[in-house]
PQR file with spaces between the fields and no chain letter, atoms N, CA, C, O and H, PARSE charges and radii, in Angstrom:
ATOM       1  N    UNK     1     -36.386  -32.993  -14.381 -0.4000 1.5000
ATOM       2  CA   UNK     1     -36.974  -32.854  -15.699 -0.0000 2.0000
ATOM       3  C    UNK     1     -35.946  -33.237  -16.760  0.5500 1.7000
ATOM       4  O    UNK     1     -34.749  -32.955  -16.710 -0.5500 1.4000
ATOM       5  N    UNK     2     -36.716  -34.083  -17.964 -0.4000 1.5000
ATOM       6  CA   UNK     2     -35.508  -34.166  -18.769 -0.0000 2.0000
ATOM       7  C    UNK     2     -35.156  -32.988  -19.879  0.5500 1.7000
ATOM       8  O    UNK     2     -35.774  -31.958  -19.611 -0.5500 1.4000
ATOM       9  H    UNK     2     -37.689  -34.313  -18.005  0.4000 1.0000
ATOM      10  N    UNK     3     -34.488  -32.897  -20.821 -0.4000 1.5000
ATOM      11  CA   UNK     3     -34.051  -31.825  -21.940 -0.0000 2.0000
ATOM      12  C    UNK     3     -35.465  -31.353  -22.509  0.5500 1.7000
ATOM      13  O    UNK     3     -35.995  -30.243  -22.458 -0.5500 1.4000
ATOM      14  H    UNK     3     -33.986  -33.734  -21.039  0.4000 1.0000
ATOM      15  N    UNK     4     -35.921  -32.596  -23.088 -0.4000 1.5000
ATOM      16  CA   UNK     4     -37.305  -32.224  -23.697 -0.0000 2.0000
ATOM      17  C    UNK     4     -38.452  -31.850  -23.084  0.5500 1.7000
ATOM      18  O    UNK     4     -39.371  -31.209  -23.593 -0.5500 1.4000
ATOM      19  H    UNK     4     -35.491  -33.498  -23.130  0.4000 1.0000
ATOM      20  N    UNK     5     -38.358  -32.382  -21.669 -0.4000 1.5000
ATOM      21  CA   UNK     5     -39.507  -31.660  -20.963 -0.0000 2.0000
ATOM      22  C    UNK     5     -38.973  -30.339  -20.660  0.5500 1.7000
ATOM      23  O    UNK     5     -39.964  -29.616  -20.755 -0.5500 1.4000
ATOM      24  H    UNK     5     -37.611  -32.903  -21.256  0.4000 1.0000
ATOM      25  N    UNK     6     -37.929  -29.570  -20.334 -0.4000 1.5000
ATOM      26  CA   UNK     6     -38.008  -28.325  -20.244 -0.0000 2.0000
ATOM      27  C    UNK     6     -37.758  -27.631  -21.354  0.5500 1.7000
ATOM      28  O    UNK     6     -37.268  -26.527  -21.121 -0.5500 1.4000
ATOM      29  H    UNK     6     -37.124  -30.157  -20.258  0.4000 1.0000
ATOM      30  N    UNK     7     -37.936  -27.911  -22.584 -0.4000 1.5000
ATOM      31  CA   UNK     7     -37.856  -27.414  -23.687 -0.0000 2.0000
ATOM      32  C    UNK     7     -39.175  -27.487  -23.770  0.5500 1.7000
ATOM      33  O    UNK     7     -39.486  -26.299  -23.855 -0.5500 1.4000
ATOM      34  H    UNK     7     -38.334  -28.809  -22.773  0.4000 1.0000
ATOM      35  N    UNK     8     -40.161  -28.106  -23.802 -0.4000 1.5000
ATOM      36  CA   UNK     8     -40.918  -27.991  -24.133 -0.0000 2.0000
ATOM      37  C    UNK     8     -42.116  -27.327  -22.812  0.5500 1.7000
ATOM      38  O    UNK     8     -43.313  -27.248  -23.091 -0.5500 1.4000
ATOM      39  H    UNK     8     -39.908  -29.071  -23.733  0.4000 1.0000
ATOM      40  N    UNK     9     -41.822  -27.086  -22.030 -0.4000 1.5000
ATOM      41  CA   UNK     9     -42.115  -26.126  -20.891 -0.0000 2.0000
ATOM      42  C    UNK     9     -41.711  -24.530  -20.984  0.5500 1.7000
ATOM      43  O    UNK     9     -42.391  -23.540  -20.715 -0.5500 1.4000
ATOM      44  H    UNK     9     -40.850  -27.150  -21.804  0.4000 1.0000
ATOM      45  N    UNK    10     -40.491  -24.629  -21.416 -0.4000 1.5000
ATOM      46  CA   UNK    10     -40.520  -22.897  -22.011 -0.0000 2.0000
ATOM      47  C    UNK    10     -40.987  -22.704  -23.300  0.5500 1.7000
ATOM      48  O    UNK    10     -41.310  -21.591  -23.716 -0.5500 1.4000
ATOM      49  H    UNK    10     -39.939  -25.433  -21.634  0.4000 1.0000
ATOM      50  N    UNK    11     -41.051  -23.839  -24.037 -0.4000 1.5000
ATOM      51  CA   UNK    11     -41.822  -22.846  -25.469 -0.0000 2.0000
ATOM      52  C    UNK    11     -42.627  -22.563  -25.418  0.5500 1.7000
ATOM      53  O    UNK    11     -42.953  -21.524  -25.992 -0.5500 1.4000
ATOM      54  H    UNK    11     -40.789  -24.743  -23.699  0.4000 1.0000
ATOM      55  N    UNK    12     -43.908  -23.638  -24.353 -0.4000 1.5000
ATOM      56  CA   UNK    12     -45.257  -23.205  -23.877 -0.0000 2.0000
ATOM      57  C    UNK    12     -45.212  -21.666  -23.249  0.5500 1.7000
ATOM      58  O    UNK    12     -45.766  -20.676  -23.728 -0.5500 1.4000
ATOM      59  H    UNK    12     -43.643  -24.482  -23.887  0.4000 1.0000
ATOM      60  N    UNK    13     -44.548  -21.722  -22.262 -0.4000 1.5000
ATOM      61  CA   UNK    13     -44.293  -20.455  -21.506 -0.0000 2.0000
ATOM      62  C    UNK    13     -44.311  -18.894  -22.194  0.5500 1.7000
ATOM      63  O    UNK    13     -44.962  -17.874  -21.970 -0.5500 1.4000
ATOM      64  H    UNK    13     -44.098  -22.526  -21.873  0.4000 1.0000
ATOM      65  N    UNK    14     -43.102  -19.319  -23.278 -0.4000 1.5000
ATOM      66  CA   UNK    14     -42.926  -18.011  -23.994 -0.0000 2.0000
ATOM      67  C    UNK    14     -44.236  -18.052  -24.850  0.5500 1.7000
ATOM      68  O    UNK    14     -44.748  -16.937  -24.942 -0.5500 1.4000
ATOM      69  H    UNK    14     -42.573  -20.147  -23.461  0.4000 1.0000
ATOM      70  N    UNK    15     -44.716  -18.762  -25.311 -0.4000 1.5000
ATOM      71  CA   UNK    15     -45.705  -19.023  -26.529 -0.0000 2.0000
ATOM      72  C    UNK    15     -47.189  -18.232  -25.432  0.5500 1.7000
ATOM      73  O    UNK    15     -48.042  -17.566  -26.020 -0.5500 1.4000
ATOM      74  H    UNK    15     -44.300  -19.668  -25.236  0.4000 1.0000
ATOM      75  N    UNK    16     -47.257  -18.389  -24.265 -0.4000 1.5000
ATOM      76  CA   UNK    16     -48.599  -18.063  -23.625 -0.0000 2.0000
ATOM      77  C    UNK    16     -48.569  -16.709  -22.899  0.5500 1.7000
ATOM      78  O    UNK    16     -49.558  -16.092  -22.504 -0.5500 1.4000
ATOM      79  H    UNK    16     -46.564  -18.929  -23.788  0.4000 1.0000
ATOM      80  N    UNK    17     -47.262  -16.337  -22.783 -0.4000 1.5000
ATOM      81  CA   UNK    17     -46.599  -14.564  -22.460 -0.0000 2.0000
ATOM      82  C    UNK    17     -47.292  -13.839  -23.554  0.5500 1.7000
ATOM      83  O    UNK    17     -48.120  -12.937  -23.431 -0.5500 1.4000
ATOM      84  H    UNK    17     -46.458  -16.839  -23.104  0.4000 1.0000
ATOM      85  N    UNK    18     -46.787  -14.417  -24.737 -0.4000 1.5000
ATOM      86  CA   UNK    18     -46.415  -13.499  -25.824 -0.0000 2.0000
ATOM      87  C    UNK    18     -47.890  -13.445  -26.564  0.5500 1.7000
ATOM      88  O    UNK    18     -47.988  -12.716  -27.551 -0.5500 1.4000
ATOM      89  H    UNK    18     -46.114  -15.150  -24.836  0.4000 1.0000
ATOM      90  N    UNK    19     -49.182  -14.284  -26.065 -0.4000 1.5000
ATOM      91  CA   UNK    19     -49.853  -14.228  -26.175 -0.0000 2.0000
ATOM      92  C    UNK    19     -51.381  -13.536  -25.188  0.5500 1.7000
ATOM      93  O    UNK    19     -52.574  -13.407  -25.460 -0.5500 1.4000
ATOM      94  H    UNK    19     -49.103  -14.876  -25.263  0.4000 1.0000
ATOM      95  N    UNK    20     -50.384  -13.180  -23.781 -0.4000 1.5000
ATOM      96  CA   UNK    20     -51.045  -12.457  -22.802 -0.0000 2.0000
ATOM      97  C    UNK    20     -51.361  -10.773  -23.120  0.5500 1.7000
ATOM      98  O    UNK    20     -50.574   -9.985  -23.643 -0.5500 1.4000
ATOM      99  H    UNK    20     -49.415  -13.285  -23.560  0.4000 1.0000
ATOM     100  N    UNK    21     -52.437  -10.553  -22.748 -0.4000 1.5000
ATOM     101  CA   UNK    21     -52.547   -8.937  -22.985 -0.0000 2.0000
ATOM     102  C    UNK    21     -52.562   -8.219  -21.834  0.5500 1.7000
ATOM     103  O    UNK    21     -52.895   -7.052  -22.040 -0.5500 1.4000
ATOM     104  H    UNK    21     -53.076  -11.193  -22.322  0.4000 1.0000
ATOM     105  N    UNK    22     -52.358   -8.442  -20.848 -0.4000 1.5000
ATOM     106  CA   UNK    22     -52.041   -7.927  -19.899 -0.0000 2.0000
ATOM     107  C    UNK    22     -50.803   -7.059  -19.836  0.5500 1.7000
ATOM     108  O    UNK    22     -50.744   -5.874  -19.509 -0.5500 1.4000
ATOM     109  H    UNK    22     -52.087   -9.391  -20.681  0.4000 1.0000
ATOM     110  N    UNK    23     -50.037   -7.693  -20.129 -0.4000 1.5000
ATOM     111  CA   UNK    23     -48.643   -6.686  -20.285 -0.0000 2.0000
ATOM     112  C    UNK    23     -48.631   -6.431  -21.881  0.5500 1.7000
ATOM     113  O    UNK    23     -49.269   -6.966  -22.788 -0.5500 1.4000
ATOM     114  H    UNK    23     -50.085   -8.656  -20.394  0.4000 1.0000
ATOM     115  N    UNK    24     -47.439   -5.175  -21.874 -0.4000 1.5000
ATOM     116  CA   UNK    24     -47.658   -4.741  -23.202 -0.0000 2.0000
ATOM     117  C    UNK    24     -46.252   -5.266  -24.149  0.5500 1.7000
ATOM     118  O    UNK    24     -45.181   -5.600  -23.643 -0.5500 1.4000
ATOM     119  H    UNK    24     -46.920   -4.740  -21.138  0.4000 1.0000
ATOM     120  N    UNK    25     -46.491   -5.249  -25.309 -0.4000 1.5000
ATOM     121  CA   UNK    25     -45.464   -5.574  -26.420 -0.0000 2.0000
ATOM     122  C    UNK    25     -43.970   -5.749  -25.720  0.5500 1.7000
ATOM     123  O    UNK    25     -43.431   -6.855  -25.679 -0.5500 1.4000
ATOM     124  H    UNK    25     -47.362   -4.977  -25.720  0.4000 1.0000
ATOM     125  N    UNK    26     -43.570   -4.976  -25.365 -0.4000 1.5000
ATOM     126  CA   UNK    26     -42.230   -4.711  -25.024 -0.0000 2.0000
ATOM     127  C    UNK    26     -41.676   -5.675  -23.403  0.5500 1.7000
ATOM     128  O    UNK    26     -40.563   -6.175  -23.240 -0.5500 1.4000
ATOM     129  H    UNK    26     -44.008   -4.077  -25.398  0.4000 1.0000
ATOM     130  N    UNK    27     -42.688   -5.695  -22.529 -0.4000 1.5000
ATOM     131  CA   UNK    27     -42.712   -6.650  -21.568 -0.0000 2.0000
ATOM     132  C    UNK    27     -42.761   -7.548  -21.955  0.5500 1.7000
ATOM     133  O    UNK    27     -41.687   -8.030  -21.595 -0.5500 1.4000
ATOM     134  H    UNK    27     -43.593   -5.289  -22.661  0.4000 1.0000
ATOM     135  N    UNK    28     -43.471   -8.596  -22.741 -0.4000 1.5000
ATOM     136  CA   UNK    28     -43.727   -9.498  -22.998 -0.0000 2.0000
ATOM     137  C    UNK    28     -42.845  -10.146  -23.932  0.5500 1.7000
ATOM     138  O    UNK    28     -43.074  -11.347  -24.078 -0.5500 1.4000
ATOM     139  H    UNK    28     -44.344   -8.205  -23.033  0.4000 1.0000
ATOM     140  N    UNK    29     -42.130   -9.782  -24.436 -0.4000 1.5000
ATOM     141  CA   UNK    29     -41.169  -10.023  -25.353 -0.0000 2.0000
ATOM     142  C    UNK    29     -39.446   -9.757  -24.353  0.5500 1.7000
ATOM     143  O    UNK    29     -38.343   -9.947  -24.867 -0.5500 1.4000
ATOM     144  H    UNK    29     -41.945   -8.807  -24.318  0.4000 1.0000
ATOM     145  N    UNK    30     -39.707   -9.225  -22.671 -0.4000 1.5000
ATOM     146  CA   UNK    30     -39.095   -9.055  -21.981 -0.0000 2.0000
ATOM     147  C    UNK    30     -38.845  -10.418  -21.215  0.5500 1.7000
ATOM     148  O    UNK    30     -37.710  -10.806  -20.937 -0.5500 1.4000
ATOM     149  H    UNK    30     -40.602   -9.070  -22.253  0.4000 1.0000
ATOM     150  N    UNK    31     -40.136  -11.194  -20.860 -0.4000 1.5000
ATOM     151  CA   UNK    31     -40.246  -11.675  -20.224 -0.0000 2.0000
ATOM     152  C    UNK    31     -39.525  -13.267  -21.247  0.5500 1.7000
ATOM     153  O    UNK    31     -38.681  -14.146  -21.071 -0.5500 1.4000
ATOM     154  H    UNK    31     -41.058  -10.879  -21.086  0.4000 1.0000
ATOM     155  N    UNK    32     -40.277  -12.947  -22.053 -0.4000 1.5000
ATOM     156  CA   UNK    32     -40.003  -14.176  -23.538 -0.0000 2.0000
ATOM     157  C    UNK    32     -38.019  -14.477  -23.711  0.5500 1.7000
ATOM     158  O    UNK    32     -37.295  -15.471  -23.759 -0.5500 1.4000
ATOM     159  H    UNK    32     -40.962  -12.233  -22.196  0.4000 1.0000
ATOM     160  N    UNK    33     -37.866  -13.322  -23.745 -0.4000 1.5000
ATOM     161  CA   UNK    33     -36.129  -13.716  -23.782 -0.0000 2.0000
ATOM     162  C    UNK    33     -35.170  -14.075  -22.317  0.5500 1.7000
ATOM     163  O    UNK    33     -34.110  -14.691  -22.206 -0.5500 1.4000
ATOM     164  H    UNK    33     -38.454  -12.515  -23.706  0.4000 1.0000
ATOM     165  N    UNK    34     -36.025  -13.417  -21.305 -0.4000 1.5000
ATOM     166  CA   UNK    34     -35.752  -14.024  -19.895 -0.0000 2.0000
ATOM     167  C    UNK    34     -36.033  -15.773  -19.948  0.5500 1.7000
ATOM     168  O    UNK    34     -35.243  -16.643  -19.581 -0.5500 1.4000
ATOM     169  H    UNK    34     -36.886  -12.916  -21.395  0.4000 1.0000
ATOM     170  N    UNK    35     -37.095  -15.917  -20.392 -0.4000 1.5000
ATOM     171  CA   UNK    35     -37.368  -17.399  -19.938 -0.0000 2.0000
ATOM     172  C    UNK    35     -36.128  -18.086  -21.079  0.5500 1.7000
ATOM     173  O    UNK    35     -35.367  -19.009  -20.787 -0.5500 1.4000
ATOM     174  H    UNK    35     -37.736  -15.210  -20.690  0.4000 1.0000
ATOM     175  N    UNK    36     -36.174  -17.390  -22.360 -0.4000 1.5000
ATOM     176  CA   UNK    36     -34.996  -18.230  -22.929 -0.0000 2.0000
ATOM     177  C    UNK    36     -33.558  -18.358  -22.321  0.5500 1.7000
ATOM     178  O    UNK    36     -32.847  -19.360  -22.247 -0.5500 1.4000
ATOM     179  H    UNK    36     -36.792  -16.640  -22.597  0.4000 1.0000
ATOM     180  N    UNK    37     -33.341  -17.181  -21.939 -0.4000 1.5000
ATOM     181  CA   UNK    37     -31.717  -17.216  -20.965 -0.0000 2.0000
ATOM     182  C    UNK    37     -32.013  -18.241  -19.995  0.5500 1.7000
ATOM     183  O    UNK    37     -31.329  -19.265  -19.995 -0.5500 1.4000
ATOM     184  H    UNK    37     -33.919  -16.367  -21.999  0.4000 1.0000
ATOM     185  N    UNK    38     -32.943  -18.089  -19.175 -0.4000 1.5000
ATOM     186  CA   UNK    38     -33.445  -19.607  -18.246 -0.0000 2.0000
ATOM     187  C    UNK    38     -33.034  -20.510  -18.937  0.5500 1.7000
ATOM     188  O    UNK    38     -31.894  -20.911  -18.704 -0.5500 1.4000
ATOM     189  H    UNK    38     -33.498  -17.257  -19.174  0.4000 1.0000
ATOM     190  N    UNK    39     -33.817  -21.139  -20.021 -0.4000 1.5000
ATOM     191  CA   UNK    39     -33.529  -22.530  -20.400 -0.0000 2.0000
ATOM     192  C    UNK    39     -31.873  -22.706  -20.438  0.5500 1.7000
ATOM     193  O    UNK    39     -31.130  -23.581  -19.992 -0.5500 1.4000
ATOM     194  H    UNK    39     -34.743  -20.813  -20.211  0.4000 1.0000
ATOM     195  N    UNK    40     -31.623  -21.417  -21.209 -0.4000 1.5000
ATOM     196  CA   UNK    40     -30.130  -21.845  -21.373 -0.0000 2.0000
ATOM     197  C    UNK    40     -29.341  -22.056  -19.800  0.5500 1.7000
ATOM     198  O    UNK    40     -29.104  -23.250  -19.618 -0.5500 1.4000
ATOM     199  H    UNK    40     -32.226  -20.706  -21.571  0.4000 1.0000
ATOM     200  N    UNK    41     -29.053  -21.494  -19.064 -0.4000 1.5000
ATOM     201  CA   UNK    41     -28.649  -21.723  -18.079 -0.0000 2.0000
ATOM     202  C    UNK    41     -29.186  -22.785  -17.124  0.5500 1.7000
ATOM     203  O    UNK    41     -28.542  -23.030  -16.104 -0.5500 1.4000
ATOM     204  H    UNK    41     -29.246  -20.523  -19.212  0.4000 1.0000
ATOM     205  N    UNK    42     -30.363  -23.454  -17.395 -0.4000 1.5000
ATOM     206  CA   UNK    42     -31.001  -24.957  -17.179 -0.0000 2.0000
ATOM     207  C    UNK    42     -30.477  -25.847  -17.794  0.5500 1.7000
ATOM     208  O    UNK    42     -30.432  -26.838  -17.066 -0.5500 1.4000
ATOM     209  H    UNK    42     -30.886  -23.255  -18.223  0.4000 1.0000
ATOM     210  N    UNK    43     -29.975  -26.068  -18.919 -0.4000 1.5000
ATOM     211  CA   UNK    43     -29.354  -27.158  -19.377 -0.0000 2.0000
ATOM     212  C    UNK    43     -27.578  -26.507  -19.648  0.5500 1.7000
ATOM     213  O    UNK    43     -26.622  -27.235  -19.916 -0.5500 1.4000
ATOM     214  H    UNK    43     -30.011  -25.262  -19.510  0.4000 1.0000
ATOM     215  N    UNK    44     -27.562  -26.094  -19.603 -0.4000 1.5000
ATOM     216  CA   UNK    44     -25.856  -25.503  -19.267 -0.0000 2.0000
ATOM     217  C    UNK    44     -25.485  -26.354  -20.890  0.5500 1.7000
ATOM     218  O    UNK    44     -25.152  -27.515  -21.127 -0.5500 1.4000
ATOM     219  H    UNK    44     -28.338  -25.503  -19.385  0.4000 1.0000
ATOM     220  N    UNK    45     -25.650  -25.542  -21.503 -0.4000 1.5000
ATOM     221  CA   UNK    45     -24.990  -25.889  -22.704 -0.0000 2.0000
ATOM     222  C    UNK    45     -25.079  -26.979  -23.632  0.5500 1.7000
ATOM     223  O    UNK    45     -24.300  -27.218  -24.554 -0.5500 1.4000
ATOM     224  H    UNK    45     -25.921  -24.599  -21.310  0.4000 1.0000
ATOM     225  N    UNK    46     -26.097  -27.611  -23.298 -0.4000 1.5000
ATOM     226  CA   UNK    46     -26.283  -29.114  -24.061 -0.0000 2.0000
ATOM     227  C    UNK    46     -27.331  -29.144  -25.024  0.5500 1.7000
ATOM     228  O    UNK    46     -27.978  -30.171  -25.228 -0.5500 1.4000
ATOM     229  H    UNK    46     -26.730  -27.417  -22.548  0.4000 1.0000
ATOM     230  N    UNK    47     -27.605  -27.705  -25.836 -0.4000 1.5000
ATOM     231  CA   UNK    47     -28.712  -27.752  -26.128 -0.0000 2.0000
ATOM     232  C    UNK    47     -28.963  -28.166  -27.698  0.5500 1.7000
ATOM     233  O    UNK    47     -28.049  -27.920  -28.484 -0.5500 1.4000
ATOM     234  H    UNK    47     -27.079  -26.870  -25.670  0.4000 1.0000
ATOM     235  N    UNK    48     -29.537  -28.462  -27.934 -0.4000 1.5000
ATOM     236  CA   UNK    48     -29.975  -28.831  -29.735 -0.0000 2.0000
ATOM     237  C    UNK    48     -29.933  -27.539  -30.492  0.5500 1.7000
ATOM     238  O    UNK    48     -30.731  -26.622  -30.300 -0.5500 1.4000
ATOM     239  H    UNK    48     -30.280  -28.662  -27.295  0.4000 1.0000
ATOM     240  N    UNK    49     -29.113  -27.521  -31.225 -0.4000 1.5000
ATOM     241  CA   UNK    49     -29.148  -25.438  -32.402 -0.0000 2.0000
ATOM     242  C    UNK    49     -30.673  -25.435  -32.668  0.5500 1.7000
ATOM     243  O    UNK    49     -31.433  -24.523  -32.341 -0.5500 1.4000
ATOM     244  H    UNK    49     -28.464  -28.266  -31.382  0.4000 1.0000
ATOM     245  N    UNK    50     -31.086  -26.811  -33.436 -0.4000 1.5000
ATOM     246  CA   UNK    50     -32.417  -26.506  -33.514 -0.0000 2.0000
ATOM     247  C    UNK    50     -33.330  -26.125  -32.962  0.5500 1.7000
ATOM     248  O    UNK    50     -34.121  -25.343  -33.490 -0.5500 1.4000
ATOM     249  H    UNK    50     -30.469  -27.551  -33.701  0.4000 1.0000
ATOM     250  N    UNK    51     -33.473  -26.612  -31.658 -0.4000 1.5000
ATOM     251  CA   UNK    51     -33.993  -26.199  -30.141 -0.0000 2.0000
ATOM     252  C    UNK    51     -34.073  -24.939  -29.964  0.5500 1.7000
ATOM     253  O    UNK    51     -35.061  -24.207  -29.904 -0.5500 1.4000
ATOM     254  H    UNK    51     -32.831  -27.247  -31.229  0.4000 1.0000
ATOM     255  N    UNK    52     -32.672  -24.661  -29.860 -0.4000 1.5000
ATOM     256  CA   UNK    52     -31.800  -23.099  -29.501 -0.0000 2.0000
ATOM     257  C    UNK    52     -33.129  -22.199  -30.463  0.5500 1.7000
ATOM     258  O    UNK    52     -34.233  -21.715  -30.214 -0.5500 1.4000
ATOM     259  H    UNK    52     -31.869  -25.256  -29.909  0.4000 1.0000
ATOM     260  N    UNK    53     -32.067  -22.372  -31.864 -0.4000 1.5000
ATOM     261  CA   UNK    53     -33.569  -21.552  -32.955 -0.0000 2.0000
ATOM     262  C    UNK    53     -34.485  -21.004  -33.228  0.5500 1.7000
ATOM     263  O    UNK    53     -34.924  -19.959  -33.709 -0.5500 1.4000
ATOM     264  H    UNK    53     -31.170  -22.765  -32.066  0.4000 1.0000
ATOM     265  N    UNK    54     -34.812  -22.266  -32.675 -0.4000 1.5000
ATOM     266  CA   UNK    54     -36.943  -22.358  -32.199 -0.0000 2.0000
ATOM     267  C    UNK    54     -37.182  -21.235  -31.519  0.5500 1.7000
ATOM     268  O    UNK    54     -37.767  -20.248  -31.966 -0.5500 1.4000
ATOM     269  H    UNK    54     -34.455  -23.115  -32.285  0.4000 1.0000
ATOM     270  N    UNK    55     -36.565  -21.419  -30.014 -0.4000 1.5000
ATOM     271  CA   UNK    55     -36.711  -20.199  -29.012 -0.0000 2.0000
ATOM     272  C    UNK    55     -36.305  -19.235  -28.910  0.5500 1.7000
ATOM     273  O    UNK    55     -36.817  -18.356  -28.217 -0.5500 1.4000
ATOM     274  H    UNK    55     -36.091  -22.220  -29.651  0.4000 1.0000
ATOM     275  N    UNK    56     -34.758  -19.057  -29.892 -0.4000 1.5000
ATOM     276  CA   UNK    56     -35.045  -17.684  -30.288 -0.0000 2.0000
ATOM     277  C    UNK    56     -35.862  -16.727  -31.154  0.5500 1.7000
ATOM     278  O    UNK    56     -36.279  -15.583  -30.976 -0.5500 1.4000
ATOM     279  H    UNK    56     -34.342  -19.772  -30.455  0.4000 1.0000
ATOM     280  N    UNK    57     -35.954  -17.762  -32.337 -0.4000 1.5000
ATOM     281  CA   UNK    57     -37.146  -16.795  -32.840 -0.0000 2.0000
ATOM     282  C    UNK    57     -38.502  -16.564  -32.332  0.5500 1.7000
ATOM     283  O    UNK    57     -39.347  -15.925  -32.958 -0.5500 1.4000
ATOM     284  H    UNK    57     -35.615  -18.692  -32.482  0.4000 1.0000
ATOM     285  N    UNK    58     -38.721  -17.190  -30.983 -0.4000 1.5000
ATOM     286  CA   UNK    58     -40.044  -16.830  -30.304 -0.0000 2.0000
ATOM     287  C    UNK    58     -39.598  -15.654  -29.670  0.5500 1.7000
ATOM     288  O    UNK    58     -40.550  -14.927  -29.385 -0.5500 1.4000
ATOM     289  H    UNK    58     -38.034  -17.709  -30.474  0.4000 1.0000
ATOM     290  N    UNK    59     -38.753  -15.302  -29.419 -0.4000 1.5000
ATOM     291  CA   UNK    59     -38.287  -13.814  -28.790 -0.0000 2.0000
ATOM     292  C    UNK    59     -38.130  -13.079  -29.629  0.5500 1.7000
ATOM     293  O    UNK    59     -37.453  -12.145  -29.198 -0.5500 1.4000
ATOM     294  H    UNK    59     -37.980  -15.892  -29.650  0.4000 1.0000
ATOM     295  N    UNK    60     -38.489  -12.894  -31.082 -0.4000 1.5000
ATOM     296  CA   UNK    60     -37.901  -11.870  -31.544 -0.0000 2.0000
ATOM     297  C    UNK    60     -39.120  -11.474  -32.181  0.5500 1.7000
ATOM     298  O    UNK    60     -40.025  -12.276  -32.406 -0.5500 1.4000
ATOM     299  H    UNK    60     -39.039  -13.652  -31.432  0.4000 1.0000
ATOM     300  N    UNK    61     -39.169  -10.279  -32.473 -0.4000 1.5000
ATOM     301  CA   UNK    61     -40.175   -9.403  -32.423 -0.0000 2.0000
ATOM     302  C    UNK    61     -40.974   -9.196  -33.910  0.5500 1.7000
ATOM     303  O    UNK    61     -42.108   -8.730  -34.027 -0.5500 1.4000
ATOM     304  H    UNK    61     -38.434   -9.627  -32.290  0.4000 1.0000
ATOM     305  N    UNK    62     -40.178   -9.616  -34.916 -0.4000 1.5000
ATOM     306  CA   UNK    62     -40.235   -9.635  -36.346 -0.0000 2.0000
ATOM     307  C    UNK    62     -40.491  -11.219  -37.004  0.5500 1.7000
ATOM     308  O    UNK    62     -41.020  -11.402  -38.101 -0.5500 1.4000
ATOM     309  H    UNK    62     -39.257   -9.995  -34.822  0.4000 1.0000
ATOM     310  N    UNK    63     -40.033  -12.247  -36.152 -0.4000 1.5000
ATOM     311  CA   UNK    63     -39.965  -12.901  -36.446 -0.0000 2.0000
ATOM     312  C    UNK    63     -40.601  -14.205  -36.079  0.5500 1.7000
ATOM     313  O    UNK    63     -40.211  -15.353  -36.290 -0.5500 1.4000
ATOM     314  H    UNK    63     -39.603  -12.098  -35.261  0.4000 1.0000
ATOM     315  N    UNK    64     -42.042  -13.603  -35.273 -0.4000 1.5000
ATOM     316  CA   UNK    64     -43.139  -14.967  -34.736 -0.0000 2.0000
ATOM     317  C    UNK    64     -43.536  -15.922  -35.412  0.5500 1.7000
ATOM     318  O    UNK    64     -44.193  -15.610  -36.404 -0.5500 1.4000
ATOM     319  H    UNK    64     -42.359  -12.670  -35.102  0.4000 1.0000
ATOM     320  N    UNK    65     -43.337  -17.204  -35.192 -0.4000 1.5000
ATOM     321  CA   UNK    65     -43.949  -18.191  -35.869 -0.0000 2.0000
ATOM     322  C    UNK    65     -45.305  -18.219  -35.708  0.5500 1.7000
ATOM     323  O    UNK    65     -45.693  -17.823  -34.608 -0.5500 1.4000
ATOM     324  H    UNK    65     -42.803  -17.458  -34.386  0.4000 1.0000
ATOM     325  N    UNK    66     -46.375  -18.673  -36.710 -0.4000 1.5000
ATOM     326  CA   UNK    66     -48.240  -19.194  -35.821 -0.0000 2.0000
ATOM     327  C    UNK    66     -48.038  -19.443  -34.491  0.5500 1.7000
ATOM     328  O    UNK    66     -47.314  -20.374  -34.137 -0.5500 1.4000
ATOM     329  H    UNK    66     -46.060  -18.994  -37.603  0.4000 1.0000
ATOM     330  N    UNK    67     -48.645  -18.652  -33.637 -0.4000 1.5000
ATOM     331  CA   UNK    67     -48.661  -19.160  -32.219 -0.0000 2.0000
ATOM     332  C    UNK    67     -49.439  -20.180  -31.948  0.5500 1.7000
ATOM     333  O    UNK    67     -49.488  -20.633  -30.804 -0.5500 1.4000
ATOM     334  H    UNK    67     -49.233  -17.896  -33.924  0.4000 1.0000
C-alpha cells in the first residue's frame, strides 16, 4: 500500500468506529487512537503533520470534525 492509501484507509476506519453504536463513547474513541498509533507505526515516521493532524483530531473527543 502506498502513504496515501493507508492514510486514507485509517481515516475511513476511525471515521466508521466513531460512528458505530455498538460500542460505547469511550471504546470507540479507544479503538480510534489505536488505529492512529497503527498508522504511525505503518509508515515509521514519514508522515505529513498535516496528515498526522487530521487523525489526531479524529481521536479526540472535543474535537470531531463533520463526519
Amino acid at each position: 500500500m502506498t502513504y496515501l492509501d493507508l492514510t486514507t484507509e485509517i481515516e475511513m476506519f476511525i471515521k466508521n468506529i466513531l460512528s458505530d453504536t455498538t460500542y460505547t463513547v469511550e471504546q470507540r474513541l479507544g479503538f480510534a487512537y489505536g488505529s492512529y498509533l497503527t498508522w504511525h507505526a505503518l509508515i515509521k515516521g514519514t508522515f505529513k503533520p498535516e496528515d498526522d493532524r487530521k487523525l489526531w483530531l479524529l481521536t479526540q473527543p472535543d474535537t470531531k470534525p463533520d463526519l
